[in-house]
C-alpha positions in Angstrom: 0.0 0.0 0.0 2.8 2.2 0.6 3.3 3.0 -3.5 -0.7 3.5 -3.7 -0.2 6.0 -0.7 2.5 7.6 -2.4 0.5 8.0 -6.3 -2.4 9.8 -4.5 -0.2 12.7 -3.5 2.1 12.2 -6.4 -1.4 12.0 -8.2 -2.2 15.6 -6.9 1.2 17.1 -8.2 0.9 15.6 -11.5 -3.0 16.5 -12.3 -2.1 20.3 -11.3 1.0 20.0 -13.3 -1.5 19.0 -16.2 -3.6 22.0 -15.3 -0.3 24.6 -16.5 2.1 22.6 -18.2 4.2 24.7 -19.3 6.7 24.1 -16.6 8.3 20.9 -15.5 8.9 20.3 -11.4 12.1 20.4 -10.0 13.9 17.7 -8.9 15.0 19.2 -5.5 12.8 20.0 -2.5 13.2 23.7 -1.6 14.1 23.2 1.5 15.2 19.9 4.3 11.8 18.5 6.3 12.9 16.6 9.3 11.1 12.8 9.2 9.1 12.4 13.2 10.0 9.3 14.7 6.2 8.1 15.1 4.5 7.2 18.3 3.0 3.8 18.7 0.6 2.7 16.4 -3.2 1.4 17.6 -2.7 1.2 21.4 -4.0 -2.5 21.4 -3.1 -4.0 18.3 -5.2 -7.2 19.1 -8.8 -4.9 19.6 -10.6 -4.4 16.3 -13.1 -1.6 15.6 -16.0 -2.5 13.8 -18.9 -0.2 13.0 -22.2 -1.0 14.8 -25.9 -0.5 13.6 -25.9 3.0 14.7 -24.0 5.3 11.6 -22.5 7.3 14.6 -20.9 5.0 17.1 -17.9 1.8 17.1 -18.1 -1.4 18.8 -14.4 -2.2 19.9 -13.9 -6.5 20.3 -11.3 -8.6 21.1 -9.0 -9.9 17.7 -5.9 -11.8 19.3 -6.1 -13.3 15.5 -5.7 -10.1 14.4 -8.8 -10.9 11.0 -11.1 -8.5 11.6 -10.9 -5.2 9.4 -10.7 -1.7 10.7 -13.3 0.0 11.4 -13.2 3.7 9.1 -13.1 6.7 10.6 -15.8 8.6 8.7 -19.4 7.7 7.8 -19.8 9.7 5.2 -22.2 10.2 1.5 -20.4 9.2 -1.6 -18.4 11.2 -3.6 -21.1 13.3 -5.6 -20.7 12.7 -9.7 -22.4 16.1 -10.5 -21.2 17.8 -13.1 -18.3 15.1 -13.5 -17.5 14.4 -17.4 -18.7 11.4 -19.2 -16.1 8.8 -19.5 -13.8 9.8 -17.0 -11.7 7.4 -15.5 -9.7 9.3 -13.4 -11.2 11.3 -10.0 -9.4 12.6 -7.1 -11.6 14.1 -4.5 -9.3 15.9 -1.8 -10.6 18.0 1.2 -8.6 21.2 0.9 -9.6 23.0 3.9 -9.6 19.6 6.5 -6.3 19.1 5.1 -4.7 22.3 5.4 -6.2 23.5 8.7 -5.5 20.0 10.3 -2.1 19.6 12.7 -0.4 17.7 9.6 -1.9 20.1 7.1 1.9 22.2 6.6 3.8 19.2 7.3 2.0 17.5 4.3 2.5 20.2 1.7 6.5 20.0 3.2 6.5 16.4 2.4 5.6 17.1 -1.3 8.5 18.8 -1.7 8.5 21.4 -4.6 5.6 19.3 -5.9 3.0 20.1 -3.1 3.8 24.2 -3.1 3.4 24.1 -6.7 -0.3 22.4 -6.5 -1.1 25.1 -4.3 0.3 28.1 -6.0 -1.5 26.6 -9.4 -4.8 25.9 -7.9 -5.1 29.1 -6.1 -4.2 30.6 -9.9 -7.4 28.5 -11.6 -9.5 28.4 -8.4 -9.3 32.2 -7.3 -8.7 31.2 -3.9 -6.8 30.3 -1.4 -6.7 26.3 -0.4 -7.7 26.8 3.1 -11.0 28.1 1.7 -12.3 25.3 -0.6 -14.1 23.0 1.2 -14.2 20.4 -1.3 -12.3 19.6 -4.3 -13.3 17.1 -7.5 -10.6 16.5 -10.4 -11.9 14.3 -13.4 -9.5 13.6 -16.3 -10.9 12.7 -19.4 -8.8 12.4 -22.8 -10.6 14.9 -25.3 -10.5 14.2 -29.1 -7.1 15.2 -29.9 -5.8 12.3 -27.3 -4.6 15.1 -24.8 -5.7 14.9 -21.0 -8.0 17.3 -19.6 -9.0 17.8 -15.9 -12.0 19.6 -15.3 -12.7 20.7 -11.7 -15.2 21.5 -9.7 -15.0 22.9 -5.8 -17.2 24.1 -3.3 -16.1 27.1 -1.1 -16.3 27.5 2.6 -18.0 30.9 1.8 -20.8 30.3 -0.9 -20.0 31.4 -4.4 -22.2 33.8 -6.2 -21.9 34.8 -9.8 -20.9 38.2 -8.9 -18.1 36.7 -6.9 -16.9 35.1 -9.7 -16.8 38.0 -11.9 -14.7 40.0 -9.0 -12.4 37.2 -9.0 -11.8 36.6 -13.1 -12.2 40.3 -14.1 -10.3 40.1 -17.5 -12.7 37.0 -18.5 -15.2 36.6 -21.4 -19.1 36.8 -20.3 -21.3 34.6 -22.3 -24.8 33.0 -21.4 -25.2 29.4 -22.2 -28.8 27.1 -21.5 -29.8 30.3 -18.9 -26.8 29.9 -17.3 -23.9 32.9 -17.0 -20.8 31.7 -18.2 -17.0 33.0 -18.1 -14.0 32.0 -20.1 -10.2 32.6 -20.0 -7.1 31.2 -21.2 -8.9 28.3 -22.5 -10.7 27.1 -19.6 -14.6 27.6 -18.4 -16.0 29.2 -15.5 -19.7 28.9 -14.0 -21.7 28.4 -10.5 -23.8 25.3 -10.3 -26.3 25.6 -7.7 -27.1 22.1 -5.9 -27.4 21.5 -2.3 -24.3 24.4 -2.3 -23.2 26.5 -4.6 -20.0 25.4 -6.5 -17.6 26.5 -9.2 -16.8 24.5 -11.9 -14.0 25.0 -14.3 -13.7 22.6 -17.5 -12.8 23.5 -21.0 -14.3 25.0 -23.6 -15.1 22.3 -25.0 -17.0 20.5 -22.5 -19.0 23.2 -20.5 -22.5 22.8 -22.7 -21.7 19.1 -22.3 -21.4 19.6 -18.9 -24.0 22.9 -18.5 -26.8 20.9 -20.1 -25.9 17.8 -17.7 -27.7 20.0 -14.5 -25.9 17.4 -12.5 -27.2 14.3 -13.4 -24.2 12.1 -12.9 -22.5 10.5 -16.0 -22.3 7.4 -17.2 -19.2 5.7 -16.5 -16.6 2.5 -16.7 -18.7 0.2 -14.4 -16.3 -0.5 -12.3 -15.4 2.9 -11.4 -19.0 3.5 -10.8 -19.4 0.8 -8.2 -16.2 2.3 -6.2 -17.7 5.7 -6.3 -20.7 4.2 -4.5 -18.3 3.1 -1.8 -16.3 6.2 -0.9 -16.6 8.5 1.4 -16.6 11.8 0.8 -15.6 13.0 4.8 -12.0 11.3 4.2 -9.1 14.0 3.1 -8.2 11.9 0.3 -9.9 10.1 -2.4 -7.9 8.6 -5.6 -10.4 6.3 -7.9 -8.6 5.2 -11.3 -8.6 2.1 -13.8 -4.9 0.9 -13.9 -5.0 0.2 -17.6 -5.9 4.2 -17.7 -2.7 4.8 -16.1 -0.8 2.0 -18.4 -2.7 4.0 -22.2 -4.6 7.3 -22.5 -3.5 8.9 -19.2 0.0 7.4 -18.9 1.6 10.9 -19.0 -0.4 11.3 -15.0 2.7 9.5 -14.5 5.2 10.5 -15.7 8.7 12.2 -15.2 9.9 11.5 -11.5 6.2 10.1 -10.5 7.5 7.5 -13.6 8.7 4.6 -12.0 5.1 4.5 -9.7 3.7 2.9 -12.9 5.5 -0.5 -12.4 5.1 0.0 -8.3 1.5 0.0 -9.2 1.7 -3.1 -11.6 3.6 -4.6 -9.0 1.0 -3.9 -6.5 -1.9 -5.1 -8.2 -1.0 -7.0 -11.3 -3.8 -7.9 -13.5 -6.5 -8.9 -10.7 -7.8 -5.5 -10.0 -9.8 -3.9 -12.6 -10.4 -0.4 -10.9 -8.9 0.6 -7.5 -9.9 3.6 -4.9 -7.9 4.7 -2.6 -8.8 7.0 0.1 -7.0 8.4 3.4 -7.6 10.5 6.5 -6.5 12.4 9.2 -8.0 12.7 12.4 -6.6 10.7 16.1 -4.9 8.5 13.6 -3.8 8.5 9.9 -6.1 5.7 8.6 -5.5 4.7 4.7 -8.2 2.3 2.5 -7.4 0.3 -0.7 -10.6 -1.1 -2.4 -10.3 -3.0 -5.5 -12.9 -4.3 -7.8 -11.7 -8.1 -9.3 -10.9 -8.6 -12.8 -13.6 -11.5 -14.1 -13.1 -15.2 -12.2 -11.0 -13.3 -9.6 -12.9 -14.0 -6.1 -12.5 -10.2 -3.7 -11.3 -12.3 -1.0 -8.3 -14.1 -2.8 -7.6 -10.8 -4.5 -7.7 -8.8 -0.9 -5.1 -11.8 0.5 -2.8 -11.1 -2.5 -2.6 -7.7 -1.7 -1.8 -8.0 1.5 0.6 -10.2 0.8 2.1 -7.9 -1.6 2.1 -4.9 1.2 4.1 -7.4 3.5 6.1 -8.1 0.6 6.7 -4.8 0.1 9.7 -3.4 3.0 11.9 -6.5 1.8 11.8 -5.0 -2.0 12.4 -1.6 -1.0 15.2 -1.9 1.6 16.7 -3.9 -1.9 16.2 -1.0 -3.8 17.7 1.3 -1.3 21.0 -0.9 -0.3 22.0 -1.8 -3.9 23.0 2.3 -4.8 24.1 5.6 -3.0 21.6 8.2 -2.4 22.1 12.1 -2.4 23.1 13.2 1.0 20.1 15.4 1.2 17.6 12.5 1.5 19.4 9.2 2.4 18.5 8.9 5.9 14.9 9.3 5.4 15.0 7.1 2.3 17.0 4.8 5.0 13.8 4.7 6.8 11.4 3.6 4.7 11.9 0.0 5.0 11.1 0.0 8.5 8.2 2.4 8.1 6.7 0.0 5.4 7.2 -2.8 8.0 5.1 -1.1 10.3 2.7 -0.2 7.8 2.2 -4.1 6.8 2.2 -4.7 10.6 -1.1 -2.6 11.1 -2.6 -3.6 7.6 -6.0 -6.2 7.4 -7.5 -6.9 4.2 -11.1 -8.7 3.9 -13.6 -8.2 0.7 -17.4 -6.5 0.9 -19.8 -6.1 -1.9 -17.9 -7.8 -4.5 -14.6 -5.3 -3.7 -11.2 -6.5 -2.3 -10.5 -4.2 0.8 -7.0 -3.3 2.8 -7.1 -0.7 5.5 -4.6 0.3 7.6 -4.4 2.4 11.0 -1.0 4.0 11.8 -0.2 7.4 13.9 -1.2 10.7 12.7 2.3 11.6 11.6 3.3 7.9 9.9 1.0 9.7 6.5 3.5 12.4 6.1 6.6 10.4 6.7 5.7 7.8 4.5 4.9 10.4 1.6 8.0 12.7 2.5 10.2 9.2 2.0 7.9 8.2 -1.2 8.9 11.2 -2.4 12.9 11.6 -2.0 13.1 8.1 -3.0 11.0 8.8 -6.5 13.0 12.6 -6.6 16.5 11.8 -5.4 19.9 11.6 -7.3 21.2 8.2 -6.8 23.6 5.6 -8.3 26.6 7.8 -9.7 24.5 10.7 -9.9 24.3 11.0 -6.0 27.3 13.0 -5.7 28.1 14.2 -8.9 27.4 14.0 -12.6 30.4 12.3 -14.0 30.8 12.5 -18.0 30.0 9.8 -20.2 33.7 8.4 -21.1 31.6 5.6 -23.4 30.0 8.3 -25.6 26.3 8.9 -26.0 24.2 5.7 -25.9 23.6 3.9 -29.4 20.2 4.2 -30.7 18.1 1.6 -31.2 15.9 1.3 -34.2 11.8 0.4 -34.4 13.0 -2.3 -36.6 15.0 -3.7 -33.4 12.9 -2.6 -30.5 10.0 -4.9 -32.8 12.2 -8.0 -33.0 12.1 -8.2 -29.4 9.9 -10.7 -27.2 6.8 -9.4 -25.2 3.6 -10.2 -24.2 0.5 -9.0 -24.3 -3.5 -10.1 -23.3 -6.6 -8.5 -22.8 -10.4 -9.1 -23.5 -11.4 -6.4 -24.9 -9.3 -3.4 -26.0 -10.5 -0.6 -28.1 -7.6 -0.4 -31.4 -6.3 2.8 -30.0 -5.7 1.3 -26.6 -4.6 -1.9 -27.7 -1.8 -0.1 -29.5 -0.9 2.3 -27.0 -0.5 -1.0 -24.8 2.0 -2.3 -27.2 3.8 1.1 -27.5 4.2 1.5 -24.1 5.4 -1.8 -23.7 8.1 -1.7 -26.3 9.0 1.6 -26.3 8.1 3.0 -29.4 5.8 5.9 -30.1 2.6 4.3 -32.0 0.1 7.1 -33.8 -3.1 6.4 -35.3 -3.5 8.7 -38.8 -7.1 9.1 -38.0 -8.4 10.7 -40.9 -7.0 8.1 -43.2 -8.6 5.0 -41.4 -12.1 7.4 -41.7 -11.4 8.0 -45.5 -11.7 3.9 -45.5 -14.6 3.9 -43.3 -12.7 2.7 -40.2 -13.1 3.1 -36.6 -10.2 3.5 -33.9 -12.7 2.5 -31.5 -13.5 -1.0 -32.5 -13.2 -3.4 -30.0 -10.8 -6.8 -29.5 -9.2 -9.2 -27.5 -6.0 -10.5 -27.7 -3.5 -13.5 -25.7 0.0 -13.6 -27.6 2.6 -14.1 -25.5 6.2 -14.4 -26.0 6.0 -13.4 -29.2 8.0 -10.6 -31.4 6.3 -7.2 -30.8 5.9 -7.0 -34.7 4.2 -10.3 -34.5 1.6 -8.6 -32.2 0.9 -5.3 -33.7 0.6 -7.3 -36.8 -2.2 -9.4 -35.4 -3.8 -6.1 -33.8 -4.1 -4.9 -37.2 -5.3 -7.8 -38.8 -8.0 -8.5 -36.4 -8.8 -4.7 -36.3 -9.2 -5.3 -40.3 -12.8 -4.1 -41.8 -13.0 -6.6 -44.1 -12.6 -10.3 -42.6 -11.8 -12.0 -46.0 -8.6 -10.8 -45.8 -6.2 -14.0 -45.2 -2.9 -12.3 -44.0 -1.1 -9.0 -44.0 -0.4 -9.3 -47.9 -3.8 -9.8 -49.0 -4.9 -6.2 -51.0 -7.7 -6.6 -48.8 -6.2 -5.9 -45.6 -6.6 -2.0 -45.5 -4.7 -1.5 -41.9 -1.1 -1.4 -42.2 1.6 0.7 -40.5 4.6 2.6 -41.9 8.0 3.1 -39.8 8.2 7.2 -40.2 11.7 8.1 -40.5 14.0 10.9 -38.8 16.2 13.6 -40.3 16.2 15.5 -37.3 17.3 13.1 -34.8 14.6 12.8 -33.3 13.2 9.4 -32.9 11.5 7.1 -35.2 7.6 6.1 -34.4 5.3 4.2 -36.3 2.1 5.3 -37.9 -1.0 3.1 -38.6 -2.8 4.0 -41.7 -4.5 2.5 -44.4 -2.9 0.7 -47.6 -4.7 3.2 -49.9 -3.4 6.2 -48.1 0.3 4.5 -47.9 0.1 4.1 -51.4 -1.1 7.5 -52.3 1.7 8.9 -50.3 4.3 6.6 -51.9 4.8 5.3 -48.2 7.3 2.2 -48.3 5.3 -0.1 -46.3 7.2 -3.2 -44.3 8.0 -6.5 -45.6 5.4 -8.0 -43.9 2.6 -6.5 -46.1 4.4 -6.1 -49.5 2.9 -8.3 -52.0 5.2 -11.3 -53.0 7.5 -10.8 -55.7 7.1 -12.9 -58.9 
């Protein structure tokens, strides 16, 4: 649980990154935070909490067997979908104002690093105000037709918003009226007040404000899985991260990206292919408390996958301290990052796992302070110099690395298996796999009638990566008569786009007649035989 902890906070830096890209985060934290040696955890590690008939009160029992799960802190309503866009696949509900004004609100922006004053500098930009204010925060990410990631937010104030608030705060914005409804725009983005059971702002993009205008609030229809999490939260914890791994792994791989980069495999490692959609959620109050629910991928029982995973959290100090002991660190973070093994160990100590509803469920109770310790170590050992690089940059006495050509990077072995994959996804599976940029030439495959959206499975495994995104494209193919990758009939083909600028290759997926009209030298694989 300890990489999940990490990716919600990480998760928080990288969605506001998304919301201003135009800088990148620096590597180094501004300034030294001091790890707190935490108190005991749970007082009585054998007594179990469990939540009684009445919503408001705990019945505390004897566990010497230590099976029962935690009891959560919170009772609270879901997380409301209200003017949420359709499709999303990505939500992190956070609650600004519990957060910051809580005794581990500062040291929790510290922990961060550069990453957690930079969320708060850019969302006090977009939001008009100042964290401590905003009650409530919702982020959805959605993927908009160009294949770029959008977030659109939506927040409700501790002071009620107004629409004359909203002019004082976006004075150099755009006025337009929209379905009765007074609308501002600026710098590409949205602005309007929804009124509900409170007032809040919500600010989207252009492109998705009537969509999301005309909704009135209805929720949207999404990825089943995510919807049956969303019916599970709570929305009285701080925290709330619900995503669909394979989200992470195609369309909205860049949320992970850069230093936040190597939480992608954590993650796989963490849940593998058994969990379909995950929500994690954490709180501060007495104690810092921390929930991991998982929805099963199909013939996966909840309680076999809730055992793996907490197996995989007690796995999880021995891999770390691996990871730290085998290179030096930059002197700024090592003994924190020294720490982490133990803290994980105390972590799986205090972690039970059990399965409700059809969801695998691990919770965990720890002190108040073990959250921002665990995220201030997650994040120097993500950030920090290490290896040769922890005390200086020494030159490159070999020369820069050799390239390696598509052509090579396609010879090589993978795997790959799914049910049912959209074309675009399937391919942006293999590409990430591999290594190679993939793009889809959309408005050639729509000249031949052709859909990126079509649907397939696929189980190849140990196979040559061109072998696979062959077989992608031939079962992707319109017309089923075709008998192989030479047949005239098989209009999906790809082309390996060269480089004169040095930058490097990628592969495009187009259509025969469109190669052809371009005088595109299409691979041996679909070249008609010679005679």
């Amino acid at each position: 649980m300890g990489s999940a902890l990490a990716s919600v906070f990480l998760g928080i830096a990288a969605i506001a990154y998304l919301l201003s890209s135009d800088e990148t985060p620096p590597l180094q934290p501004a300034a030294p935070v001091t790890a707190q040696t935490a108190p005991p955890a749970p007082s009585d590690p054998s007594a179990a909490t469990i939540a009684s008939s009445e919503p408001s009160a705990a019945q505390v029992v004897d566990d010497p067997s230590g099976q029962l799960l935690w009891a959560p802190p919170t009772d609270g309503a879901p997380i409301s979908l209200a003017y949420v866009p359709a499709g999303t696949q990505c939500l992190l509900h956070v609650r600004p104002a519990s957060v910051a004004n809580g005794p581990e609100g500062e040291r929790l922006i510290a922990a961060l690093g550069p990453w957690g004053r930079s969320t708060v500098d850019r969302l006090r930009a977009i939001l008009g105000s100042d964290w401590t204010e905003i009650e409530s925060l919702l982020v959805a990410v959605t993927v908009n037709d160009d294949h770029q990631l959008e977030a659109t937010l939506r927040a409700e104030f501790a002071t009620p918003l107004d629409g004359a608030a909203l002019a004082g705060r976006f004075p150099a914005a755009r006025r337009t009226e929209l379905a009765g409804l007074t609308m501002y725009t600026q710098d590409g983005r949205a602005y309007f007040v929804a009124q509900g059971p409170a007032p809040v702002l919500v600010v989207t993009s252009v492109a998705l404000a009537a969509e999301l205008i005309e909704s009135a609030g209805d929720a949207p229809p999404l990825v089943r899985d995510i919807e049956a999490l969303v019916e599970h939260t709570d929305a009285d914890r701080d925290v709330t991260l619900i995503v669909a791994p394979k989200f992470l792994q195609a369309s909205g791989h860049e949320l992970l990206a850069a230093d936040a980069a190597p939480l992608r495999d954590a993650l796989r490692w963490l849940l593998g292919d058994e969990a379909t959609a995950i929500a994690l959620s954490v709180d501060w109050g007495d104690n810092f408390f921390a929930e991991l629910r998982a929805t099963p991928a199909l013939n996966i029982p909840p309680r076999r996958l809730a055992a793996k995973l907490r197996d995989r959290v007690a796995a999880m100090p021995a891999a770390v301290e691996e990871m730290v002991l085998a290179e030096p660190w930059h002197v700024y973070g090592r003994k924190v990052i020294a720490r982490l093994p133990g803290m994980l160990r105390t972590l799986a100590r205090y972690t039970r796992a059990g399965d409700e509803d059809g969801e695998a469920i691990v919770r965990s109770y720890l002190p108040a302070a073990a959250g921002h310790n665990l995220l201030m170590a997650g994040e120097l050992l993500l950030t920090q110099p290490h290896g040769d690089g922890a005390e200086h940059s020494a030159p490159n006495d070999a020369g820069p690395p050799l390239r390696v050509s598509v052509a090579e990077k396609l010879a090589a072995k993978t795997s790959l298996s799914f049910t049912k994959e959209s074309l675009e996804q399937a391919l942006a599976l293999l590409a990430e796999d591999v290594g190679v940029e993939i793009v889809i030439a959309g408005g050639d495959l729509q000249l031949d009638g052709i859909t990126k959206n079509q649907s397939l499975g696929l189980d190849l495994r140990d196979r040559p990566a061109s072998e696979i995104l062959l077989e992608i494209l031939l079962r992707a193919n319109p017309d089923r008569q075709a008998t192989g990758p030479r047949d005239p009939r098989q209009k999906l083909v790809y082309v390996i786009e060269p480089t004169t600028t040095g930058a490097a290759e990628r592969i495009i997926v187009t259509t025969r007649t469109a190669a052809a009209k371009r005088g595109d030298q299409l691979p041996e694989p679909f070249r008609a035989p010679s005679r």
